[in-house]
mmCIF file of the protein (N, C-alpha, C, O) and its ligand, coordinates in Angstrom:
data_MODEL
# 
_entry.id   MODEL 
# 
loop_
_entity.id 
_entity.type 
_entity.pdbx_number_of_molecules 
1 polymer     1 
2 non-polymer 1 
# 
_entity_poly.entity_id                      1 
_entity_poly.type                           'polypeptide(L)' 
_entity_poly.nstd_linkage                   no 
_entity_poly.nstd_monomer                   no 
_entity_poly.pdbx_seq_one_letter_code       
;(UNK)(UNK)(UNK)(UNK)(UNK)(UNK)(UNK)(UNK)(UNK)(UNK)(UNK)(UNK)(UNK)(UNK)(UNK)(UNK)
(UNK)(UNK)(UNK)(UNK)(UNK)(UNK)(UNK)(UNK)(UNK)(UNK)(UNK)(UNK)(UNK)(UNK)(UNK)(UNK)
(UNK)(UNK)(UNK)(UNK)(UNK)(UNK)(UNK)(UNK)(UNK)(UNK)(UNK)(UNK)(UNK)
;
_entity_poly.pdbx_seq_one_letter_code_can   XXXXXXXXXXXXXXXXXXXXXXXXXXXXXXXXXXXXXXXXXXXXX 
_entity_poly.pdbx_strand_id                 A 
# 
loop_
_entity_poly_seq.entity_id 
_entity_poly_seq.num 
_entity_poly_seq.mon_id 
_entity_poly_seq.hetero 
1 1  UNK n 
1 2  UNK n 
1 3  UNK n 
1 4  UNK n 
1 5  UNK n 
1 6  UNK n 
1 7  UNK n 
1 8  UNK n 
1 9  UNK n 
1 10 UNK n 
1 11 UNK n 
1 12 UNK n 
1 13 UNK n 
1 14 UNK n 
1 15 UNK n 
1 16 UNK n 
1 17 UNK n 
1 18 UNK n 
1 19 UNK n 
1 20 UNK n 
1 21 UNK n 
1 22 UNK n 
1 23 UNK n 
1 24 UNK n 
1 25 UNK n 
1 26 UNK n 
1 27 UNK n 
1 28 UNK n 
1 29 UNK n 
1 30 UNK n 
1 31 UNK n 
1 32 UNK n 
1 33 UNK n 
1 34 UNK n 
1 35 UNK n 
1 36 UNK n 
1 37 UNK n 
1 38 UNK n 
1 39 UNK n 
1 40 UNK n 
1 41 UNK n 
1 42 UNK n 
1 43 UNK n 
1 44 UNK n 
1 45 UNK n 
# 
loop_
_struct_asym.id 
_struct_asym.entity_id 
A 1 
B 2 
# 
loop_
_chem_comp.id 
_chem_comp.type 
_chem_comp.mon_nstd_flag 
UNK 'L-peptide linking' . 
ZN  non-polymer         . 
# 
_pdbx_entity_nonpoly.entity_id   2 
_pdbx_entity_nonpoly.name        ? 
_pdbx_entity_nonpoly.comp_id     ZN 
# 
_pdbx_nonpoly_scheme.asym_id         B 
_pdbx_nonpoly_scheme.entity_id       2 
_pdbx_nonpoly_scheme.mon_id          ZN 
_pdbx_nonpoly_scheme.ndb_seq_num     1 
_pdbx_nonpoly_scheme.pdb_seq_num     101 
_pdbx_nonpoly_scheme.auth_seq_num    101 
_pdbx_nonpoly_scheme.pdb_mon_id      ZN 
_pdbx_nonpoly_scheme.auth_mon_id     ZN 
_pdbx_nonpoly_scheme.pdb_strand_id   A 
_pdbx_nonpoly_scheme.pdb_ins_code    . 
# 
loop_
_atom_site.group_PDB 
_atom_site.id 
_atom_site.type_symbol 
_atom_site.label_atom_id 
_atom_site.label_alt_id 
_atom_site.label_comp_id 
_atom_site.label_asym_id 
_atom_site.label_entity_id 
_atom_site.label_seq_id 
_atom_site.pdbx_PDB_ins_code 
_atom_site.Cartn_x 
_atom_site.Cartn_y 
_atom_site.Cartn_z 
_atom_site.occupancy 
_atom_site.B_iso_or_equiv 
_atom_site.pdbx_formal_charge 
_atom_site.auth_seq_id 
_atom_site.auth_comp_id 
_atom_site.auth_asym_id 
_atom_site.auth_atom_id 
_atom_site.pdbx_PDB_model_num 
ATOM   1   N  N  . UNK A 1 1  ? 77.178 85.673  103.671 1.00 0.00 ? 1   UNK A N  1 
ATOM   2   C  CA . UNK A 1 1  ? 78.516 86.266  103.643 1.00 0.00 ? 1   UNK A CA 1 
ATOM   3   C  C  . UNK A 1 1  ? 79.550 85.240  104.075 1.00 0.00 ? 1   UNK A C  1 
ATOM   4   O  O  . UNK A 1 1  ? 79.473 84.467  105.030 1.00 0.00 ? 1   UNK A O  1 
ATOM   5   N  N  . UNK A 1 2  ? 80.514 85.375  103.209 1.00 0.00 ? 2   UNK A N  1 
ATOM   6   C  CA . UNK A 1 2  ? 81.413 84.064  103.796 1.00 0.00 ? 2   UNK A CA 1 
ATOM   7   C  C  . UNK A 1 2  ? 82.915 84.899  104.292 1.00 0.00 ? 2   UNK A C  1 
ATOM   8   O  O  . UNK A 1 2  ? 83.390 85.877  103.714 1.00 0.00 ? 2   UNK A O  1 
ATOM   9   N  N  . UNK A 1 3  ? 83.344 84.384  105.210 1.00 0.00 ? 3   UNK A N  1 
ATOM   10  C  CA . UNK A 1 3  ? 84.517 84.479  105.743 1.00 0.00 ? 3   UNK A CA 1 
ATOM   11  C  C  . UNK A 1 3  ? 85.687 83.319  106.487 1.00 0.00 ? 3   UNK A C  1 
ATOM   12  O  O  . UNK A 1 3  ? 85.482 82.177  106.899 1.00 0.00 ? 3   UNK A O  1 
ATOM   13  N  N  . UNK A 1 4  ? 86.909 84.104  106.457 1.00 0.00 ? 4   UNK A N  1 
ATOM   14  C  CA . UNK A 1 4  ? 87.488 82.528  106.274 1.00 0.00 ? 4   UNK A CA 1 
ATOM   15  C  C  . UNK A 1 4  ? 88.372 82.684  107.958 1.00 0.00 ? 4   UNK A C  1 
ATOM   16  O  O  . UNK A 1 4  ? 88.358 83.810  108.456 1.00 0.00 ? 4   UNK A O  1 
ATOM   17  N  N  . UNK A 1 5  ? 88.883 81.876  108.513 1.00 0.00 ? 5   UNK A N  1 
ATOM   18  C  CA . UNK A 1 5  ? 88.892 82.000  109.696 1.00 0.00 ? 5   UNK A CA 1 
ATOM   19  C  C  . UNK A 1 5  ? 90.700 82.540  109.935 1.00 0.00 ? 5   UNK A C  1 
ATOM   20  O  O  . UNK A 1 5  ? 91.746 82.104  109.453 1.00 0.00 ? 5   UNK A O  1 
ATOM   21  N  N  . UNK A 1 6  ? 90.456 83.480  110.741 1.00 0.00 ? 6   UNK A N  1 
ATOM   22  C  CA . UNK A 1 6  ? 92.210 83.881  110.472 1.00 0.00 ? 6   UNK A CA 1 
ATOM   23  C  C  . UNK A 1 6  ? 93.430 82.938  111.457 1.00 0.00 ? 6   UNK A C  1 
ATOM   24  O  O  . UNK A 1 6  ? 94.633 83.197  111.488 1.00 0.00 ? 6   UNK A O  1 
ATOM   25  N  N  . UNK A 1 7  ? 92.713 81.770  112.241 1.00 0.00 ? 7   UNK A N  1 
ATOM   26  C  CA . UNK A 1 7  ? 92.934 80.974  113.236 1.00 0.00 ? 7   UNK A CA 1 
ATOM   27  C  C  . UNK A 1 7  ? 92.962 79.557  112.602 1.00 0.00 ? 7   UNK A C  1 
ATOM   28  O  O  . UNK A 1 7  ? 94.031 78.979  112.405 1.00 0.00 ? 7   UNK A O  1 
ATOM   29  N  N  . UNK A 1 8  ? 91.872 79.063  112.315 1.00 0.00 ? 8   UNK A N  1 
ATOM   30  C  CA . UNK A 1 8  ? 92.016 77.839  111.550 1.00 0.00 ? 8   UNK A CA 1 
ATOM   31  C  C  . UNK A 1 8  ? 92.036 77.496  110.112 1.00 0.00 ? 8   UNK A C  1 
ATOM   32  O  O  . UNK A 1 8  ? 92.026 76.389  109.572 1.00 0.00 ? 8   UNK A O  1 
ATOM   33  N  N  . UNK A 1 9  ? 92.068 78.769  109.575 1.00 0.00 ? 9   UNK A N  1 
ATOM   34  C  CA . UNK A 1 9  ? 92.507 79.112  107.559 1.00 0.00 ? 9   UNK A CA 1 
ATOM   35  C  C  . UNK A 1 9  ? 90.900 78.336  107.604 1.00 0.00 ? 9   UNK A C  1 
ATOM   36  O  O  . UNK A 1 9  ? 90.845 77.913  106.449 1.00 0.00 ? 9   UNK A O  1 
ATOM   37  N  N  . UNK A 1 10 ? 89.691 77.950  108.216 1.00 0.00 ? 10  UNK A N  1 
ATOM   38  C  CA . UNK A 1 10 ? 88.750 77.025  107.397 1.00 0.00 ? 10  UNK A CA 1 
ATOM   39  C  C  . UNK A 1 10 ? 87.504 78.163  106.824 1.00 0.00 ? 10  UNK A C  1 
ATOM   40  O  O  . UNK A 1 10 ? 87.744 79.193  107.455 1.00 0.00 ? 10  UNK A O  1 
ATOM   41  N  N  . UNK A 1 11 ? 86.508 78.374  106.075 1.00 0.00 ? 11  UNK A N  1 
ATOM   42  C  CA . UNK A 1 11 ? 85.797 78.732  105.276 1.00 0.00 ? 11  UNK A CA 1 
ATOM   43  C  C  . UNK A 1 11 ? 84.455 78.905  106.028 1.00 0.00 ? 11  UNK A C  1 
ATOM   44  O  O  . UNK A 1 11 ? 83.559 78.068  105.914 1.00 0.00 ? 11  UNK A O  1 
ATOM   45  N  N  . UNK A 1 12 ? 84.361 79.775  106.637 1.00 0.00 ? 12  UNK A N  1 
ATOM   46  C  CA . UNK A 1 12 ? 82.743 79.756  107.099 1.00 0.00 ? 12  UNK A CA 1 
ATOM   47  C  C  . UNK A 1 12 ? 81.813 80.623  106.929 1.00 0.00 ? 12  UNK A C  1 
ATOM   48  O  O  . UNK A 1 12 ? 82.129 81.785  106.671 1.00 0.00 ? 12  UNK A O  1 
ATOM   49  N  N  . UNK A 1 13 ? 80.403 80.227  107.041 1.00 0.00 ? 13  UNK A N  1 
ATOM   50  C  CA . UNK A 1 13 ? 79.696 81.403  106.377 1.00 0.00 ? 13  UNK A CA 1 
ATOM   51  C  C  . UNK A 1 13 ? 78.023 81.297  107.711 1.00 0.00 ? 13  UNK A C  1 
ATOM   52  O  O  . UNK A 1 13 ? 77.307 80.448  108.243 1.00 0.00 ? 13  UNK A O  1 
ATOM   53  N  N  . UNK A 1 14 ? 78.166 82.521  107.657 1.00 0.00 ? 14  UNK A N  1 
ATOM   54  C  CA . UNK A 1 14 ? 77.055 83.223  108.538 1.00 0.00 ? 14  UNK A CA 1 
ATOM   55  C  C  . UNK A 1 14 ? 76.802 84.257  108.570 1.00 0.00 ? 14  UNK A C  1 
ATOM   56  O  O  . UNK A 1 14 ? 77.584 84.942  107.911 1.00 0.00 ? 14  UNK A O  1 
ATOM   57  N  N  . UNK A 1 15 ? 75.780 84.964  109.201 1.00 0.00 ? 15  UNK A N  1 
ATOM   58  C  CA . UNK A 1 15 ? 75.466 86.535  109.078 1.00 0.00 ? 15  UNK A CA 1 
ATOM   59  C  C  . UNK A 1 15 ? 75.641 86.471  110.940 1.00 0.00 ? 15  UNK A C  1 
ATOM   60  O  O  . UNK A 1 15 ? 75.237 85.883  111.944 1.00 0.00 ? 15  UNK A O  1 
ATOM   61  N  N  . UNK A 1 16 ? 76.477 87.463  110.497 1.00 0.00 ? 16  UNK A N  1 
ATOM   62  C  CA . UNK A 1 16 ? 77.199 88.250  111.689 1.00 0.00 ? 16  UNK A CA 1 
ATOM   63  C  C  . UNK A 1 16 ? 75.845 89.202  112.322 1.00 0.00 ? 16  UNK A C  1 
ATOM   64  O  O  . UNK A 1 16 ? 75.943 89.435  113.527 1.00 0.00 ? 16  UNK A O  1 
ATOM   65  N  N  . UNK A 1 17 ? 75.071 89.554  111.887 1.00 0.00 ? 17  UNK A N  1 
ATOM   66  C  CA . UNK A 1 17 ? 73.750 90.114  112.478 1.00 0.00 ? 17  UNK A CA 1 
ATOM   67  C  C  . UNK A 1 17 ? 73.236 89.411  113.544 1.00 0.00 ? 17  UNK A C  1 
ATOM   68  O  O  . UNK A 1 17 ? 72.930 89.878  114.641 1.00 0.00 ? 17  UNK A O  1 
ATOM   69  N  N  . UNK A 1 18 ? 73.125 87.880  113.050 1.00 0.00 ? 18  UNK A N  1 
ATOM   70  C  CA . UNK A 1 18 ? 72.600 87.220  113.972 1.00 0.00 ? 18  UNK A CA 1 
ATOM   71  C  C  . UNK A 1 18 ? 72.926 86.327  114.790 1.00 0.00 ? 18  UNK A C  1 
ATOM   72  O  O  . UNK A 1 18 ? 72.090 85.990  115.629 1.00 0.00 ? 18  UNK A O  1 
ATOM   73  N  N  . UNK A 1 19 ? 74.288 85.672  114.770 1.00 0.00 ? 19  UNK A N  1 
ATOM   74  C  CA . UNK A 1 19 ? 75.275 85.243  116.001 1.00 0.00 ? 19  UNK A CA 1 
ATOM   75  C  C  . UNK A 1 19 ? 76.482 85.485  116.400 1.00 0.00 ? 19  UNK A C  1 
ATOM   76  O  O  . UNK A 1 19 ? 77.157 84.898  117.247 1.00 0.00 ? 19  UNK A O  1 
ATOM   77  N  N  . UNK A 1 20 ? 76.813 86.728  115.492 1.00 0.00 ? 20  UNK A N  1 
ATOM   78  C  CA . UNK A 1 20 ? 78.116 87.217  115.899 1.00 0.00 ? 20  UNK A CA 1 
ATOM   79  C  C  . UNK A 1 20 ? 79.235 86.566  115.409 1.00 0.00 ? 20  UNK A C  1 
ATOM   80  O  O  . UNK A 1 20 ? 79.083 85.684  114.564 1.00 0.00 ? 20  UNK A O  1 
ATOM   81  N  N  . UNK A 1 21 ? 80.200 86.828  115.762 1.00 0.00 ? 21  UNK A N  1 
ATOM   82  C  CA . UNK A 1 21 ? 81.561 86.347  114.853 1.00 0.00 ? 21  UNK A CA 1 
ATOM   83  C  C  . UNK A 1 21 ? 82.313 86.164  115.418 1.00 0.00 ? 21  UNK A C  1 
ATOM   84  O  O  . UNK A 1 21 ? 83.265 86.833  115.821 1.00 0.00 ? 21  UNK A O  1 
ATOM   85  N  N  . UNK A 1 22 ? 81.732 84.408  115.644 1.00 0.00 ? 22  UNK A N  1 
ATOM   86  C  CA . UNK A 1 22 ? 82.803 83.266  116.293 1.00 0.00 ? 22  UNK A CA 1 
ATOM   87  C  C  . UNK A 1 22 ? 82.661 82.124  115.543 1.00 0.00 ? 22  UNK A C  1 
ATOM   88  O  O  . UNK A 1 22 ? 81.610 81.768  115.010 1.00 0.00 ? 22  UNK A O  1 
ATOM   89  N  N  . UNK A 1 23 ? 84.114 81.329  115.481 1.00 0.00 ? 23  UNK A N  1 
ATOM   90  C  CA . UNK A 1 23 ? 84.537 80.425  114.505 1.00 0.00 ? 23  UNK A CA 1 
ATOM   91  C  C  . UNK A 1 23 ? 83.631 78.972  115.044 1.00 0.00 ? 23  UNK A C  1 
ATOM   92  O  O  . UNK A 1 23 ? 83.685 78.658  116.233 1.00 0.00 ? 23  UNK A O  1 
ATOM   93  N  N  . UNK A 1 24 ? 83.002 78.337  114.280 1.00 0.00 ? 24  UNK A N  1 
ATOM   94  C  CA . UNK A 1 24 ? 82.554 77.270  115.427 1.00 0.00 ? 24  UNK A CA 1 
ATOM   95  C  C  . UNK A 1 24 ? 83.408 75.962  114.764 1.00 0.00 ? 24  UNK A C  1 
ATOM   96  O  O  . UNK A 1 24 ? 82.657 74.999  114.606 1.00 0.00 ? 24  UNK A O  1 
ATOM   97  N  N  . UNK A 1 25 ? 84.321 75.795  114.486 1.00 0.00 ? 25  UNK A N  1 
ATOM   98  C  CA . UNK A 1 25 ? 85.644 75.445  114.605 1.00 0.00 ? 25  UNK A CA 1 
ATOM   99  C  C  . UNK A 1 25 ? 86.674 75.496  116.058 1.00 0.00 ? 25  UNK A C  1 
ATOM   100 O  O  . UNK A 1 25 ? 87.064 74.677  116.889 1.00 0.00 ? 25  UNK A O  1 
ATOM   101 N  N  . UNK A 1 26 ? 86.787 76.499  115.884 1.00 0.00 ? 26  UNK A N  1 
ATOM   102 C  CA . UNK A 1 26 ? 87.948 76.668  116.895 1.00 0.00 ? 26  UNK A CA 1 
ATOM   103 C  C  . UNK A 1 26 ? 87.801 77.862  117.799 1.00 0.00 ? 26  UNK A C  1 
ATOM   104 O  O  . UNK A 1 26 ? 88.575 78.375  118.607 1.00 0.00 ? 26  UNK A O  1 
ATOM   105 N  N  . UNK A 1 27 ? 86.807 78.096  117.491 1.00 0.00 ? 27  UNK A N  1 
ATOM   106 C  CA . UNK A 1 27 ? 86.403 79.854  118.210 1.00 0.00 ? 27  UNK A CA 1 
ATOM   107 C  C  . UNK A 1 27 ? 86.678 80.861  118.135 1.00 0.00 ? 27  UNK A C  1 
ATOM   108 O  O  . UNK A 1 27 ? 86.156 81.791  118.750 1.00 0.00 ? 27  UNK A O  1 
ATOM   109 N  N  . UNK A 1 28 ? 87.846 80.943  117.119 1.00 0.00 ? 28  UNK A N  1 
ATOM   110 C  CA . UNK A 1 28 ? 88.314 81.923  116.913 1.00 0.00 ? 28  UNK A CA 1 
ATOM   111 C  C  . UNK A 1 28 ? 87.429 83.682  116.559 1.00 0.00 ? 28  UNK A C  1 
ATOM   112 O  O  . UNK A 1 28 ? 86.396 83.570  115.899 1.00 0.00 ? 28  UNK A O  1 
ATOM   113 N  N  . UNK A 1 29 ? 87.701 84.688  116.845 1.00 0.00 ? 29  UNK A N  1 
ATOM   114 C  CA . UNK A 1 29 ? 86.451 85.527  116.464 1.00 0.00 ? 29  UNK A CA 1 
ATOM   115 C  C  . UNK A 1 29 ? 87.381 86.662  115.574 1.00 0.00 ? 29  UNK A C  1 
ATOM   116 O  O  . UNK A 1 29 ? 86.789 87.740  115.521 1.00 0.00 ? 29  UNK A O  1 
ATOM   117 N  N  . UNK A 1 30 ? 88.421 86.666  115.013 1.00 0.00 ? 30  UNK A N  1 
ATOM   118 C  CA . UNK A 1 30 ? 88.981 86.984  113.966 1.00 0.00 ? 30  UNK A CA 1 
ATOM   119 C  C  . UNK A 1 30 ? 88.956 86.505  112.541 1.00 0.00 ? 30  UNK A C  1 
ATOM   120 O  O  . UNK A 1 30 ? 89.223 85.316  112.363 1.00 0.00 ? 30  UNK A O  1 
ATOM   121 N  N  . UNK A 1 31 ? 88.748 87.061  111.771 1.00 0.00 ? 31  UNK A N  1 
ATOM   122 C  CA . UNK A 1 31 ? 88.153 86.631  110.285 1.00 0.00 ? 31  UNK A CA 1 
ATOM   123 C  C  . UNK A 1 31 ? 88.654 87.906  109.284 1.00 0.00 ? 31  UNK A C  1 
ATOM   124 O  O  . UNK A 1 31 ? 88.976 89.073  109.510 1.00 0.00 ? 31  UNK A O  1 
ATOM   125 N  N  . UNK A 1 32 ? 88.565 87.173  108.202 1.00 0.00 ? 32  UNK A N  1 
ATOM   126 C  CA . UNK A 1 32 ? 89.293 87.863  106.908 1.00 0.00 ? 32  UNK A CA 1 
ATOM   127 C  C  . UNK A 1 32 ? 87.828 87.765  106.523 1.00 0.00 ? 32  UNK A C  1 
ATOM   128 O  O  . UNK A 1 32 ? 87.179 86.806  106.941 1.00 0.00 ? 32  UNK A O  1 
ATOM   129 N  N  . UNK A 1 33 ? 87.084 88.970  105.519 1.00 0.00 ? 33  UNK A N  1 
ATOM   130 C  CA . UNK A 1 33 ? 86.094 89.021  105.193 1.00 0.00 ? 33  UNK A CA 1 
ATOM   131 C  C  . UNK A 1 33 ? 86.108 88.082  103.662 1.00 0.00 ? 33  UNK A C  1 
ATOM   132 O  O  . UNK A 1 33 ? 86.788 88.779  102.908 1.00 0.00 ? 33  UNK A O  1 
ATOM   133 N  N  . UNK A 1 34 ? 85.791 87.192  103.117 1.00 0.00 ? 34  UNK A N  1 
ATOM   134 C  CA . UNK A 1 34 ? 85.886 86.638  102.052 1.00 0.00 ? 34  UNK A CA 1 
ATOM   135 C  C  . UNK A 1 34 ? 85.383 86.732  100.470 1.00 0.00 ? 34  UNK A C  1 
ATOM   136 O  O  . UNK A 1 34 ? 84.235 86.418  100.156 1.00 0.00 ? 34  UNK A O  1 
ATOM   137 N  N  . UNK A 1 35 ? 86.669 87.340  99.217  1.00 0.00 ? 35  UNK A N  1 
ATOM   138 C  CA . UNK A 1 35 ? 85.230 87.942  98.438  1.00 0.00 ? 35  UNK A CA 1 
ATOM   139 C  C  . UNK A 1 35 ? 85.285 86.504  97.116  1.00 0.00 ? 35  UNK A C  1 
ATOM   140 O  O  . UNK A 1 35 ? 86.106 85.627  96.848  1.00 0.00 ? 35  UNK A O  1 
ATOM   141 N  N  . UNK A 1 36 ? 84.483 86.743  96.795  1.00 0.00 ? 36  UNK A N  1 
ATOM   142 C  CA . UNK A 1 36 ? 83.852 85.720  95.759  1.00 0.00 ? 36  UNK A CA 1 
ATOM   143 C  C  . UNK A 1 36 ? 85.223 85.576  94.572  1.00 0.00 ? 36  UNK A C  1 
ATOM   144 O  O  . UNK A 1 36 ? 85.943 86.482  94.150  1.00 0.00 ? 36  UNK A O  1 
ATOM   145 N  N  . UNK A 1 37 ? 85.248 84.373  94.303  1.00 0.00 ? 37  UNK A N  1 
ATOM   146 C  CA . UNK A 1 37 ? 86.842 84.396  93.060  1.00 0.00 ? 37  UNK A CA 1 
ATOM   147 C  C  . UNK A 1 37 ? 86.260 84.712  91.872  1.00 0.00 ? 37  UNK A C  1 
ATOM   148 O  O  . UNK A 1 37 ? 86.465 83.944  90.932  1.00 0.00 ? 37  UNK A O  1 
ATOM   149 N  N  . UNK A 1 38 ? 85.647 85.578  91.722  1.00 0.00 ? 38  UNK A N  1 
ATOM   150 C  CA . UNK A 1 38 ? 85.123 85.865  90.124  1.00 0.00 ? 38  UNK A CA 1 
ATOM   151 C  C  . UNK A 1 38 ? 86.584 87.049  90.299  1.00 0.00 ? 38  UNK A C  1 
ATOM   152 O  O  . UNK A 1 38 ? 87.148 87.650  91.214  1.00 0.00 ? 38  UNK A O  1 
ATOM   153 N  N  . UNK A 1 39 ? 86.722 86.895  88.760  1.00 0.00 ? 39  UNK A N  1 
ATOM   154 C  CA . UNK A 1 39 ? 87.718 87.468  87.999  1.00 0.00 ? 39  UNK A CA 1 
ATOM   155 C  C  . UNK A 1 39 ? 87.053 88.688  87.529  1.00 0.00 ? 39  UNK A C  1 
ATOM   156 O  O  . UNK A 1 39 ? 86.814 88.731  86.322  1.00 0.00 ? 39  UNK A O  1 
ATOM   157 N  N  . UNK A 1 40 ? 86.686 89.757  88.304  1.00 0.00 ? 40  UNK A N  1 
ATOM   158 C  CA . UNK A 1 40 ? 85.548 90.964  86.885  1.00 0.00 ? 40  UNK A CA 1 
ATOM   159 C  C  . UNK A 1 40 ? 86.684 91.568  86.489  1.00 0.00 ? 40  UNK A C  1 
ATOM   160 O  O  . UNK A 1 40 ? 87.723 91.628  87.147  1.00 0.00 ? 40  UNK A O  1 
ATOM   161 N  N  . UNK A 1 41 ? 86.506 91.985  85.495  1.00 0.00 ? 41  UNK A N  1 
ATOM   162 C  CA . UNK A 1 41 ? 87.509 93.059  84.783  1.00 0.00 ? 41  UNK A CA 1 
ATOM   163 C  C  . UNK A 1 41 ? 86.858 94.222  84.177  1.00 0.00 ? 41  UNK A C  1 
ATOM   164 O  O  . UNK A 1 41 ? 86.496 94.059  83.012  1.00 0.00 ? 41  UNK A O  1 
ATOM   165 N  N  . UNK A 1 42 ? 86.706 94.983  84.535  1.00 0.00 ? 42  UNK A N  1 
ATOM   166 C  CA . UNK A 1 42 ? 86.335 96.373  83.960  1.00 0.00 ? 42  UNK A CA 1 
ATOM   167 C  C  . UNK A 1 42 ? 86.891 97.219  83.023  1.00 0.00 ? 42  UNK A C  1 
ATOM   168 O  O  . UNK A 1 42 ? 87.651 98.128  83.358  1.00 0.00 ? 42  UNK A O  1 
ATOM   169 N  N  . UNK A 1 43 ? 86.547 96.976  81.751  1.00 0.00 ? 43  UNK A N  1 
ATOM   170 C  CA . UNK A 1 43 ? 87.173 97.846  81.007  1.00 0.00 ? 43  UNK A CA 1 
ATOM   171 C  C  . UNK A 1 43 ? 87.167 99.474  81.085  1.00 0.00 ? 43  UNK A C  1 
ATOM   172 O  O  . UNK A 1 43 ? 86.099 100.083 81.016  1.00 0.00 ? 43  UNK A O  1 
ATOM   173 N  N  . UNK A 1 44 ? 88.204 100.035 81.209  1.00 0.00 ? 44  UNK A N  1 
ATOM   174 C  CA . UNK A 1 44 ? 88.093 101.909 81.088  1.00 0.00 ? 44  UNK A CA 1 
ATOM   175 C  C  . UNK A 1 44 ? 87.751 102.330 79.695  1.00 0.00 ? 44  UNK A C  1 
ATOM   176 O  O  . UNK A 1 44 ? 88.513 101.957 78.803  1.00 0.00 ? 44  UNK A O  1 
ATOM   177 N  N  . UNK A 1 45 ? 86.873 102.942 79.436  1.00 0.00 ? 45  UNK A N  1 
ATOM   178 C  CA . UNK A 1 45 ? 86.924 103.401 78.267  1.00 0.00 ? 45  UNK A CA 1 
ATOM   179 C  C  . UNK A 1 45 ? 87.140 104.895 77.826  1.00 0.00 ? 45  UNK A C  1 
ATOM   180 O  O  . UNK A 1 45 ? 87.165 105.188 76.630  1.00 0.00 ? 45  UNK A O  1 
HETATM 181 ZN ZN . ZN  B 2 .  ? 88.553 78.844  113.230 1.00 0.00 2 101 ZN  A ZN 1 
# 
């Protein structure tokens, strides 16, 4: 799972299950959850 740091804007990725959610950057433990840049488009039909 990647998330991006709401403290140092940098890109990090870990599972929060298993060390919790701190920046090892800057320490920050606030984070924007990060989603993948795929473009899907769903057509309605
Ligand atoms: Zn950070």
């Amino acid at each position: 799972m990647a998330y991006r740091c709401a403290q140092c804007k940098r890109r990090v990725e870990f599972d929060i299950r298993k060390i919790g959610m701190k920046c090892p950057y800057c320490g920050s433990k606030v984070f924007f959850a990060e989603r993948p840049t795929i473009a899907k488009r769903i057509k309605a039909r």
